[in-house]
C-alpha positions as CSV (number, residue, x, y, z in Angstrom):
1,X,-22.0,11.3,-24.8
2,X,-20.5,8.9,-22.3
3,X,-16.2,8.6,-22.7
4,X,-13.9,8.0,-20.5
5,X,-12.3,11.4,-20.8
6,X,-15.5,12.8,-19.8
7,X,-15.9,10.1,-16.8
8,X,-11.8,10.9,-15.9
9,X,-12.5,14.6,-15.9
10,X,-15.4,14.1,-13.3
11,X,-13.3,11.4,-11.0
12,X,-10.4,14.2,-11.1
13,X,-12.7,16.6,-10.0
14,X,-13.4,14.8,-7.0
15,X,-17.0,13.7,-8.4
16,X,-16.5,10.3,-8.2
17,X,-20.1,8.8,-8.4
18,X,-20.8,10.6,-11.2
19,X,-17.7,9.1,-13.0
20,X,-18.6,5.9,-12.3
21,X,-22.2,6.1,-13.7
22,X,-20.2,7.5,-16.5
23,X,-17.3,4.6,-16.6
24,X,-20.8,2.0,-16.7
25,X,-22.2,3.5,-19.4
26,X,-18.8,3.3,-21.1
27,X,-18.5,-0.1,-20.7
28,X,-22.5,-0.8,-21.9
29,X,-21.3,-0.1,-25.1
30,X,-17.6,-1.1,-25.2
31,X,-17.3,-3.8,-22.9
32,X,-13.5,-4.6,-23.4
33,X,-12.4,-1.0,-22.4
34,X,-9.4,-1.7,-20.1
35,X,-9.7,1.9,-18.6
36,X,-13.0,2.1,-17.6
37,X,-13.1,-1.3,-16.2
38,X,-10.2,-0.6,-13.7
39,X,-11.9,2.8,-12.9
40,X,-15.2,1.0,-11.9
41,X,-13.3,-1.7,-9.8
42,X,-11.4,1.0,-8.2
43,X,-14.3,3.0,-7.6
44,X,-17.1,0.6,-6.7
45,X,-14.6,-1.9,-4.9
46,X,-14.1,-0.3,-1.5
47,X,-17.9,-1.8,-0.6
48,X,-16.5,-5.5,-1.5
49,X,-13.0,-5.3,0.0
50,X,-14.4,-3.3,3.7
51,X,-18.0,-5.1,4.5
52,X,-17.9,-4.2,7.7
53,X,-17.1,-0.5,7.5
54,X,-19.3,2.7,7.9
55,X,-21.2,2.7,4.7
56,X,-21.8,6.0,4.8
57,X,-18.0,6.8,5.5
58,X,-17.3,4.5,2.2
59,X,-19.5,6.5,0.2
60,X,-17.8,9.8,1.7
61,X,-14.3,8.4,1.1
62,X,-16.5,7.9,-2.9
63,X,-17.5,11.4,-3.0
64,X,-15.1,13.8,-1.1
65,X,-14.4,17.0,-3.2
66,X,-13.9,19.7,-0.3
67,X,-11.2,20.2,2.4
68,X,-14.7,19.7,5.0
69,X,-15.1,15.9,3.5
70,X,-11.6,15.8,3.9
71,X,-11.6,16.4,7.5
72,X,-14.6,14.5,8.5
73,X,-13.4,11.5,6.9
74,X,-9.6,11.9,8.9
75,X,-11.6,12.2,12.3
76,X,-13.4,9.2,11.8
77,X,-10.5,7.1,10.3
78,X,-8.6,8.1,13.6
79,X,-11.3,6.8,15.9
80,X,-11.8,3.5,13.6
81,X,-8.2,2.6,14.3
């Protein structure tokens, strides 16, 4: 069953696609839930608001759960500014 507790749990656990396929199917059946609608603009928005950055460092920065993704991401947001 899809809630947004369930969909928060996973996002704080640093497994942040899966929240957002979880937020979606939230909203599929209430559309006027405030909380997952913020959590699927803040999670699916960094595509829209950074076109012309490293997808694949976007969807990192999405899905980092480890002190590794953690690093990776740092080194390349060093060299990008």
């Amino acid at each position: 069953m899809a809630t947004v507790t369930l969909a928060r749990l996973y996002e704080d656990q640093g497994h942040k696609e899966d929240a957002l396929v979880i937020y979606n199917e939230v909203l599929r059946h209430e559309p006027e839930n405030q909380e997952a609608l913020l959590a699927v603009k803040r999670l699916s928005g960094t595509r829209e608001k950074f076109p012309g950055v490293d997808q694949e460092m976007l969807s990192l920065f999405v899905k980092m759960s480890d002190p590794e993704d953690f690093i990776i991401f740092e080194n390349w947001l060093a060299e990008w500014n």
